[in-house]
N, C-alpha and C positions, 0 to 999 in steps of 0.2 A: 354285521359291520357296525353299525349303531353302538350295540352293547361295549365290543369293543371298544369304540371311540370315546364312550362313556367310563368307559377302566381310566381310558390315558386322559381324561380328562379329570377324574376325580385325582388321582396321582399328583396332576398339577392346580385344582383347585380351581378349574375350571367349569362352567356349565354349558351344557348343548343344549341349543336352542332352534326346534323346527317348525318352518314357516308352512305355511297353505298356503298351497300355489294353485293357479288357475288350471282347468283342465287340458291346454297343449302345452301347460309347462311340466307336469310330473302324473305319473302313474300310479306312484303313492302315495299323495297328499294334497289331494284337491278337495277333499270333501272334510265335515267332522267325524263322521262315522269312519273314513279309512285314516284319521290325525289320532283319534282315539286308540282304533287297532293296531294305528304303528307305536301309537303311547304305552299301550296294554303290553305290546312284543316286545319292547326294551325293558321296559319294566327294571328303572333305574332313578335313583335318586338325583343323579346328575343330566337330564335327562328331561327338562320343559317344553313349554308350543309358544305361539306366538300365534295374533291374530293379525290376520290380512286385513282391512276392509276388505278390499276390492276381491280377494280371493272368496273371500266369506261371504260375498254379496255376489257373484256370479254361481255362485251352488245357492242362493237363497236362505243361505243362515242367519241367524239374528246373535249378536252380541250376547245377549241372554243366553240362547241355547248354550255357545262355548263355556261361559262359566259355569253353567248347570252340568255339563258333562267334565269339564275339567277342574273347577274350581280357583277360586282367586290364587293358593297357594303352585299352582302349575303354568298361569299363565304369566309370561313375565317379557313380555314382548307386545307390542302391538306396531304395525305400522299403518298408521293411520292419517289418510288422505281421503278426500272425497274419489265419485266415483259412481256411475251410471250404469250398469252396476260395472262393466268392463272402466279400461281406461286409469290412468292414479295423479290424478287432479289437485289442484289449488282448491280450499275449501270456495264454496261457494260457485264452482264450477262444476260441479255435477250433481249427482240426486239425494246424496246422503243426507241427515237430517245433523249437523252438529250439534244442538244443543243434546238432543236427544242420546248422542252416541255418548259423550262426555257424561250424561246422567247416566246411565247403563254401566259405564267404567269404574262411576264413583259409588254406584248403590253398592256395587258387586266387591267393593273394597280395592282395585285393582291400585296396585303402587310399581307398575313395572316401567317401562321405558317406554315413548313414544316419540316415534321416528316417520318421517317420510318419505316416500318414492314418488318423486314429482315428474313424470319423463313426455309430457305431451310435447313435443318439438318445438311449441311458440317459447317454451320457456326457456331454453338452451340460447336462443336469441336474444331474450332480454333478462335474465334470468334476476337482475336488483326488482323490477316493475313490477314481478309476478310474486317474488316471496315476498315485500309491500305488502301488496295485496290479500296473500293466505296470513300471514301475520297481523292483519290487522283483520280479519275474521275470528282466527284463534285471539285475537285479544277481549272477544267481545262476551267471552266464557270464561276465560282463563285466570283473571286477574280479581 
């Protein structure tokens, strides 16, 4: 199916782009070793990963390792929020290390998108207070 998607995607100039996901969300793609194997199996130019924190950090992966196995020119996604290692957090609310993750992004050359999955339920309630708040963490590397 992949490969396929990958035909009607390159036709329109498109790129597929697959996520790790944590382990009771997908059978195929919670680890590097099965992102790889599903990387290996399409074996397509249209065809990238994207790196989870929070997914990456519930299997014990490091930033590092993905690019080592995929390399900067493959990865072109990141969704990146803190996170303990479960949970997808305002920075500064969980265990991740930002400075650190942002060095790791930048030694490795990454120039892809960065995006967030913020879903803890306080934020849905105040939801100006709390992006405030990850925004003025992300500014303290960023700028």
């Amino acid at each position: 199916m992949h490969q396929r998607l990958c035909e009607v995607a390159e036709e329109n100039g498109v790129t597929i782009v697959a996520e790790s996901l944590r382990p009771q969300e997908s059978r195929i793609g919670y680890s590097l070793q099965q992102m790889k194997q599903l990387f290996d199996l399409v074996d397509h130019p249209r065809f990238k990963v994207m790196i989870d924190l929070t997914a990456m950090s519930v299997s014990g992966e490091t930033i590092q390792q993905w690019f080592d196995v995929f390399g900067k020119e493959n990865i072109v996604h990141a969704h990146f929020q803190d996170c303990d290692p479960y949970g997808h957090y305002i920075w500064g609310e969980g265990k991740r290390n930002l400075r650190k993750d942002l060095e790791d992004m930048v030694k490795n050359g990454y120039e892809g998108y960065f995006t967030q999955e913020l879903t803890a339920p306080a934020y849905y309630l105040d939801p100006f207070r709390y992006d405030k708040r990850n925004v003025q963490n992300l500014r303290m590397y960023m700028e």
